[in-house]
ZAMARGU-4260 file (C-alpha; in steps of 0.2 Angstrom, whole numbers, plus 5000, padded with zeros to 4 digits):
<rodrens>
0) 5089/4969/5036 | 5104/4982/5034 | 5103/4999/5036 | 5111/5009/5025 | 5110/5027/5028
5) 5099/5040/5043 | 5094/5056/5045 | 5082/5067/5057 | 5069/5076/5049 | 5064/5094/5053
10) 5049/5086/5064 | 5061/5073/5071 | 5055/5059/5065 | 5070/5047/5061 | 5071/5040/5043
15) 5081/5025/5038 | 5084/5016/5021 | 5086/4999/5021 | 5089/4984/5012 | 5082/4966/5015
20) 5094/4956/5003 | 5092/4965/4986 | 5076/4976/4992 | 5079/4995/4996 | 5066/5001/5008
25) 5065/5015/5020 | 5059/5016/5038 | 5050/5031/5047 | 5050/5032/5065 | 5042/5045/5079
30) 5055/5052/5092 | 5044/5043/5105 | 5049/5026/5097 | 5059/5016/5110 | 5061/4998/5116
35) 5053/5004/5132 | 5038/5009/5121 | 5038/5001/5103 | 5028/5011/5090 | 5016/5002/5081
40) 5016/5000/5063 | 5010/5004/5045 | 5016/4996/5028 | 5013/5011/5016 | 5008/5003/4998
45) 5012/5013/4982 | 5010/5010/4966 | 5027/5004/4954 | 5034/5020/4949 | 5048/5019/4961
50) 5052/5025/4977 | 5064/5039/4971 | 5048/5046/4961 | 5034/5041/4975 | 5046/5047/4991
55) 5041/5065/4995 | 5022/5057/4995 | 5027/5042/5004 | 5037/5055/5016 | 5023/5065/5020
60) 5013/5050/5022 | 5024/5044/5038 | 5026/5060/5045 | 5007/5060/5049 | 5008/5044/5055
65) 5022/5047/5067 | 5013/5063/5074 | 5002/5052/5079 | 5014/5038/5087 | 5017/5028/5073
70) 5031/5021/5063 | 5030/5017/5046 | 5039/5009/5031 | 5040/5004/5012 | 5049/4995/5001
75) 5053/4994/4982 | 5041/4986/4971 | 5048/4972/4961 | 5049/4979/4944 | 5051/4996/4949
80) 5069/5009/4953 | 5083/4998/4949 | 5074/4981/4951 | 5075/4968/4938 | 5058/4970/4924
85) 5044/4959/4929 | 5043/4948/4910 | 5029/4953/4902 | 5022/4968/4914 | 5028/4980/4899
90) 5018/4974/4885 | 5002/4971/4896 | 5006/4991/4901 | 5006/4995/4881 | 4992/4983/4879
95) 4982/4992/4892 | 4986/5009/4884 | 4982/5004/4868 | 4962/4998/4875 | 4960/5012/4884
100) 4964/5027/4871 | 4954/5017/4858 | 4939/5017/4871 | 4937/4997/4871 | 4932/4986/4888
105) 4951/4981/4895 | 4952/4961/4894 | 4953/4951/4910 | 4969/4944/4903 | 4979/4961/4901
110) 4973/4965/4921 | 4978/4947/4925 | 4997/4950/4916 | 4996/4969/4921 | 4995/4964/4942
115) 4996/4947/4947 | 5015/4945/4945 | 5019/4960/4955 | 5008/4951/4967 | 5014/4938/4968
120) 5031/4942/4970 | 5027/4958/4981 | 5018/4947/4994 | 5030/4938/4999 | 5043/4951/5001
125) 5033/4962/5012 | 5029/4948/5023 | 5048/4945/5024 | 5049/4966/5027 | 5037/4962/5041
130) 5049/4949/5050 | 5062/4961/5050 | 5053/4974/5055 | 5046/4967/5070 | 5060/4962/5074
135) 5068/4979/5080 | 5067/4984/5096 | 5058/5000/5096 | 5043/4992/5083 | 5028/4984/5089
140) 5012/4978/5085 | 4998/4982/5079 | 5004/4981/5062 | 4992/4991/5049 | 4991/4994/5028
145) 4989/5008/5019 | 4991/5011/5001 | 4988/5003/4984 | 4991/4993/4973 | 4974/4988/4979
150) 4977/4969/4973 | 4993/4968/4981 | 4983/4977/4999 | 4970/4963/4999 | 4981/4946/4995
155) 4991/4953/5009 | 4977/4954/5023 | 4971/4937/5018 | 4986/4928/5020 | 4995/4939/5034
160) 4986/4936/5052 | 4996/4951/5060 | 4988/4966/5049 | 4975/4972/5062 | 4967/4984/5050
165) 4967/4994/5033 | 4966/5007/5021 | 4967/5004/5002 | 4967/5014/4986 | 4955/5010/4975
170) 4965/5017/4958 | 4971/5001/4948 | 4962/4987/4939 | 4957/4972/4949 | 4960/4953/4944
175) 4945/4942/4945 | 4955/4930/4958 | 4958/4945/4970 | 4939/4948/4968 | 4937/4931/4976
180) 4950/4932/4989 | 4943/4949/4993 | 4927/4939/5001 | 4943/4934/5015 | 4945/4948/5019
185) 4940/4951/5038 | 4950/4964/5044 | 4943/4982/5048 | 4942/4992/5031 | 4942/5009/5023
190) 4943/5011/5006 | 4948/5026/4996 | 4939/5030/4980 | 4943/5046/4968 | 4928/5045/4957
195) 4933/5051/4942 | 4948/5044/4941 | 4951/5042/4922 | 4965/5027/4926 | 4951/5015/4937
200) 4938/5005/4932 | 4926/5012/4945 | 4912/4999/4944 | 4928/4986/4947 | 4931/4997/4962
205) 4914/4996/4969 | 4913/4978/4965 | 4928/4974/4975 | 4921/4984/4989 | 4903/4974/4990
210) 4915/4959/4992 | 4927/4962/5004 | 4921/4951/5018 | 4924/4963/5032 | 4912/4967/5045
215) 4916/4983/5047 | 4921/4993/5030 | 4919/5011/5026 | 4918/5017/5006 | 4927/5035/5008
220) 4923/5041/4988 | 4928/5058/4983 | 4924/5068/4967 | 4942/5071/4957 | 4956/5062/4950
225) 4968/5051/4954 | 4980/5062/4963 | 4964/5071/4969 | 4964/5065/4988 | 4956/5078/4997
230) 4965/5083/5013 | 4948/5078/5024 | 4950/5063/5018 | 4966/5058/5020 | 4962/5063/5040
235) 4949/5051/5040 | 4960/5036/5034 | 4973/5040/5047 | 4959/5041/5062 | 4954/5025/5055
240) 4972/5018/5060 | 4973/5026/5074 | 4959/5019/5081 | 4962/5003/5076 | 4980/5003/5081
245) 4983/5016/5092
</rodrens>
């Protein structure tokens, strides 16, 4: 990891960019952070629309989270900003278009093309981001998830032992294999769900919810959109983490 640029927000929080090989990311951290007293962390997921376009969201995502102690950090989605194209993700996005607007069910084969090579790809990478991560001084565990894609959330608390806990964004379509790892899933959860979300298959949404395997998962579903979140809600994903981080 190398960073490349650092500045003090108004609240103080310190953000860095980074990159990890060819991967941009940025890091939030509160002014308590220290090696005497690591902050914990959170991964903040996003969808692929770069992290130019999703930074002030992702912003004022990690200044919550560090007025409550915690760090955070995100990274660019393969496929997204300057990144390379992931083959074949463009004419499952036109193909998905083209279902939707004509009003016709949205085949298992366009979500599989759509989702699963971001997922695959962006797993590993995070996982990598987490090494790095970890290994700074003034960030600790617990290490928590919050975000979408929704896919991309539950392949990575299957297969990565040191996320305690997390939130997910119900608002993208759902491969039938990630409906089957979902029943892996063990970690405490809180799922976000904006009901009328014109661009999420909702019954998908509740489906994956019914087969998440965690003992303890909450379904958080709001009337609205998909940029709808009401701010009550977004509180109540963040004292989720904090209790189970904090």
């Amino acid at each position: 990891m190398r960073f490349t640029s650092e500045q003090r927000l108004d609240d103080g929080v310190r953000e860095r960019a980074f990159t990890l090989g060819e991967i941009p990311g940025i890091l939030w951290t509160p002014a308590s952070a220290s090696p005497p007293a690591p902050a914990p962390l959170i991964l903040l997921g996003h969808p692929p629309l770069g992290l130019d376009r999703m930074y002030p969201r992702l912003a004022a995502r990690a200044r919550h989270a560090a007025a409550d102690g915690f760090a955070s950090a995100t990274i660019e989605l393969p496929g997204s900003g300057d990144r390379p194209r992931l083959p074949g993700v463009e004419q499952a996005r036109a193909e998905l278009g083209r279902a939707v607007r004509a009003g016709e069910r949205v085949g298992d084969e366009i979500v599989d093309a759509l989702v699963l090579p971001l997922v695959e790809r962006a797993v590993p990478e995070w996982r990598a981001a987490l090494d790095a991560l970890l290994a700074l001084p003034e960030i600790g565990g617990p290490v928590g998830y919050s975000g979408g894609v929704i896919s991309l959330g539950v392949r990575l608390a299957v297969v990565e032992p040191r996320i305690s806990a997390a939130v997910l964004f119900a608002g993208s379509f759902v491969p039938r294999v990630i409906l089957e790892e979902a029943r892996r899933v063990t970690v405490p959860l809180h799922v976000l769900l904006q009901w009328d979300d014109e661009g999420n298959d909702r019954q998908a949404a509740l489906d994956l919810f019914d087969a998440f395997g965690s003992r303890e998962k909450t379904l958080h579903a709001n009337m609205g959109g998909h940029t709808g979140v009401p701010e009550f809600a977004a509180e109540a994903a963040g004292r989720f983490l904090a209790r189970h981080l904090g």
